[in-house]
Biotite code that builds the C-alpha atoms (Angstrom):
import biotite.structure as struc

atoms = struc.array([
    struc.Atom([-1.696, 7.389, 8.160], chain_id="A", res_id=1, res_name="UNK", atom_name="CA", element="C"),
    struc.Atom([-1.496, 5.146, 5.285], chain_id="A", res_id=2, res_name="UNK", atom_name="CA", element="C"),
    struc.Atom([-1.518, 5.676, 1.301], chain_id="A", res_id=3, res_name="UNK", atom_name="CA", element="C"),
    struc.Atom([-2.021, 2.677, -0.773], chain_id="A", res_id=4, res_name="UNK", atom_name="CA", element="C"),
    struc.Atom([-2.451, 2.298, -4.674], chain_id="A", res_id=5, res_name="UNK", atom_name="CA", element="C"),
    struc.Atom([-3.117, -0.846, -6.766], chain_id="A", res_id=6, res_name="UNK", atom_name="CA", element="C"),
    struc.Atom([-4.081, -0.895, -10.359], chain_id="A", res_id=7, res_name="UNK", atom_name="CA", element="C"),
    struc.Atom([-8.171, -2.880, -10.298], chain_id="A", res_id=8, res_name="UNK", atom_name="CA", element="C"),
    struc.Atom([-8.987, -5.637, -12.591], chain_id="A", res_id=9, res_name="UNK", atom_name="CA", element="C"),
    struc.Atom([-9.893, -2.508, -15.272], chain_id="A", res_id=10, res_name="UNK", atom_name="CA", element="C"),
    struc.Atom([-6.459, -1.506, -15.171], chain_id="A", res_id=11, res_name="UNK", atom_name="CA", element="C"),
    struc.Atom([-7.033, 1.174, -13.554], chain_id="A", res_id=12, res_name="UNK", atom_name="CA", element="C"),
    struc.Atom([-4.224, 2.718, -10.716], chain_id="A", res_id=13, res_name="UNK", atom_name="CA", element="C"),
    struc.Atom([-6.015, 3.626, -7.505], chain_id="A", res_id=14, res_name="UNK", atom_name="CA", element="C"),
    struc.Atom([-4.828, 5.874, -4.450], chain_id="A", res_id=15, res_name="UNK", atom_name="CA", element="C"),
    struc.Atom([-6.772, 5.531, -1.112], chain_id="A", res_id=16, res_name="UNK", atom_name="CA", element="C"),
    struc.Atom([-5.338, 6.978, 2.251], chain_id="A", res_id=17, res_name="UNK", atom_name="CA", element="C"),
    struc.Atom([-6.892, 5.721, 5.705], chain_id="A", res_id=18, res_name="UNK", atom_name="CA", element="C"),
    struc.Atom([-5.295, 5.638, 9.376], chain_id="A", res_id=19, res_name="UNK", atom_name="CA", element="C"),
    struc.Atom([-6.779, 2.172, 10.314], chain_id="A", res_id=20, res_name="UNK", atom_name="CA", element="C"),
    struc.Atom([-4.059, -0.667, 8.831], chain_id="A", res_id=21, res_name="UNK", atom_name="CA", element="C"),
    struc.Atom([-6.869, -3.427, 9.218], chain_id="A", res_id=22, res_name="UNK", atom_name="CA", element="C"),
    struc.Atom([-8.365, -1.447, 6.329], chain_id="A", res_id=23, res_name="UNK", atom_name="CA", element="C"),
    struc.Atom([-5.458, -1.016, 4.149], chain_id="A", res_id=24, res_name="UNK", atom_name="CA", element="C"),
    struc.Atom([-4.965, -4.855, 4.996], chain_id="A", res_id=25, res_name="UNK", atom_name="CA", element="C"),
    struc.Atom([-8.176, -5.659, 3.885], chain_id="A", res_id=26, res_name="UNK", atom_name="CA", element="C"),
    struc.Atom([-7.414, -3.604, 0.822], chain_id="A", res_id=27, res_name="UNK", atom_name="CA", element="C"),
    struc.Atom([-4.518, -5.154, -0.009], chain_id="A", res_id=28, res_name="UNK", atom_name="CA", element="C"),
    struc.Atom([-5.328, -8.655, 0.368], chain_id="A", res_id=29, res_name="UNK", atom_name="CA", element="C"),
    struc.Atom([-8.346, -7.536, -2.198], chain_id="A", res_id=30, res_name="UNK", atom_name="CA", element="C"),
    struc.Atom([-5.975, -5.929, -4.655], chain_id="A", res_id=31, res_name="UNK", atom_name="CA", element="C"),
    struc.Atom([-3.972, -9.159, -4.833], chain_id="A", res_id=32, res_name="UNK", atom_name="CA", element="C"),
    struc.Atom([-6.677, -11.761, -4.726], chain_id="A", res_id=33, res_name="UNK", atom_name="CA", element="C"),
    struc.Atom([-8.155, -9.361, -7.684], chain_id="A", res_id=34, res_name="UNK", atom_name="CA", element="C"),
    struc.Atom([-4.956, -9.139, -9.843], chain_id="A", res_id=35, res_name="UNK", atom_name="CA", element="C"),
    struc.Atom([-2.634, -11.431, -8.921], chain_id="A", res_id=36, res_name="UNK", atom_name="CA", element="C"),
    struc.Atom([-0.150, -11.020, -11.764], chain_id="A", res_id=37, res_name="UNK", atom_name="CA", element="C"),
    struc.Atom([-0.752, -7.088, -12.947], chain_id="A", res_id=38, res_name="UNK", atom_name="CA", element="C"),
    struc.Atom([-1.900, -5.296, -8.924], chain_id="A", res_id=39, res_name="UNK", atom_name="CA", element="C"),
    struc.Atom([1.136, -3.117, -8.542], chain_id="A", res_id=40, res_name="UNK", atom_name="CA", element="C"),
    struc.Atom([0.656, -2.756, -5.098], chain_id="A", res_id=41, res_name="UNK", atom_name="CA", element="C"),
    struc.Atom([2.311, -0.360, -3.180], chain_id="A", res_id=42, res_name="UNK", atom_name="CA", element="C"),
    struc.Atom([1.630, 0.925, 0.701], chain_id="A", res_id=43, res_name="UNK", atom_name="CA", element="C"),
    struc.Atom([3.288, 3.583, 2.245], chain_id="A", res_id=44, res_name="UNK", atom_name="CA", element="C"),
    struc.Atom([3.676, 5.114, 6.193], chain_id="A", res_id=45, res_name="UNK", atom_name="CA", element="C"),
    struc.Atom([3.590, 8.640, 7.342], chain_id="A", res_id=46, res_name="UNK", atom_name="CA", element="C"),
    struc.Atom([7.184, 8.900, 9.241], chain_id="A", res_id=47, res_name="UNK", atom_name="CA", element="C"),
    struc.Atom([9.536, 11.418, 10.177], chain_id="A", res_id=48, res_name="UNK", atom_name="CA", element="C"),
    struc.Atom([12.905, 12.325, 8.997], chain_id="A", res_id=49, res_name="UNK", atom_name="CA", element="C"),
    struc.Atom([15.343, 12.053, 11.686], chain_id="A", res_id=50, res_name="UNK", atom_name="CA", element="C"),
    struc.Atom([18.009, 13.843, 10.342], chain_id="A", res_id=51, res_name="UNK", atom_name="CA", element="C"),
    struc.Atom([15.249, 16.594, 9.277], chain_id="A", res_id=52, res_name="UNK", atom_name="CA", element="C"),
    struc.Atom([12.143, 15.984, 11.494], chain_id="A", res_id=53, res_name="UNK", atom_name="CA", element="C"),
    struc.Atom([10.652, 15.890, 8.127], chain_id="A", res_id=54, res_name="UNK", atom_name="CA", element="C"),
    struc.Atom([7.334, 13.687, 7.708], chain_id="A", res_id=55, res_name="UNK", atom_name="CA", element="C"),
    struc.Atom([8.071, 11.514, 4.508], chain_id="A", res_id=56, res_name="UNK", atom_name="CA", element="C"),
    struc.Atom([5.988, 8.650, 3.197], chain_id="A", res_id=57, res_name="UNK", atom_name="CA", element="C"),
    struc.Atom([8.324, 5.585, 3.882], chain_id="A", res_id=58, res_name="UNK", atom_name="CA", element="C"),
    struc.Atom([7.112, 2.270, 1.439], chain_id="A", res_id=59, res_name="UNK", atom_name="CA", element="C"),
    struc.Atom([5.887, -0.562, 3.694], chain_id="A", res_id=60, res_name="UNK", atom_name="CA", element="C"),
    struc.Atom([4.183, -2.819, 1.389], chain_id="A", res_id=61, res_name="UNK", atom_name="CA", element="C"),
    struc.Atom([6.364, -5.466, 2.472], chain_id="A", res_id=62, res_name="UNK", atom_name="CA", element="C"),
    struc.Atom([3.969, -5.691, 5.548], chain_id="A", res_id=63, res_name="UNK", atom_name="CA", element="C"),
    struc.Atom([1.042, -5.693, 3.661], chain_id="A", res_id=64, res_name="UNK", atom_name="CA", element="C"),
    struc.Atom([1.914, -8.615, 0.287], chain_id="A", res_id=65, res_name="UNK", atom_name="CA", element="C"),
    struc.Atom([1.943, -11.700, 0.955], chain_id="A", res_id=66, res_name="UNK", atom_name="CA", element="C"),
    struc.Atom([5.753, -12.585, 0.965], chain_id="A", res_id=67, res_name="UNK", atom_name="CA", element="C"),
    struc.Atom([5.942, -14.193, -2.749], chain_id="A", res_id=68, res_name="UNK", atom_name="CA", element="C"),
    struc.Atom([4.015, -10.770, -4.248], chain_id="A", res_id=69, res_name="UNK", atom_name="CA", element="C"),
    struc.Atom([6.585, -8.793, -2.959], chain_id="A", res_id=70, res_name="UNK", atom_name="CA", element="C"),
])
């Protein structure tokens, strides 16, 4: 599961969760092309905790931005 928030063209910050990572890709690439100065983007990964087993949301917008947005 993925959670991904941008801020649109409006500026206004948005928060959408899906499992595929095509989709979050696709969203992504949109936020940028959209706002390439002001997008905020930020993705994050269900994962667990090993010390705790915990599930945490760990950031991996570095795999979504392209590598000079980041």
């Amino acid at each position: 599961m993925f959670k991904i928030q941008f801020r649109t063209p409006q500026g206004r910050m948005v928060t959408a969760q899906h499992h595929d990572r095509n989709e979050i890709q696709r969203l992504a690439n949109k936020a940028v092309a959209d706002c390439p100065e002001t997008h905020e983007l930020r993705v994050r990964e269900i994962a667990a905790d090993e010390a705790s087993g915990d599930f945490v949301w760990a950031d991996c917008t570095a795999y979504f931005a392209p590598a000079d947005q980041v």
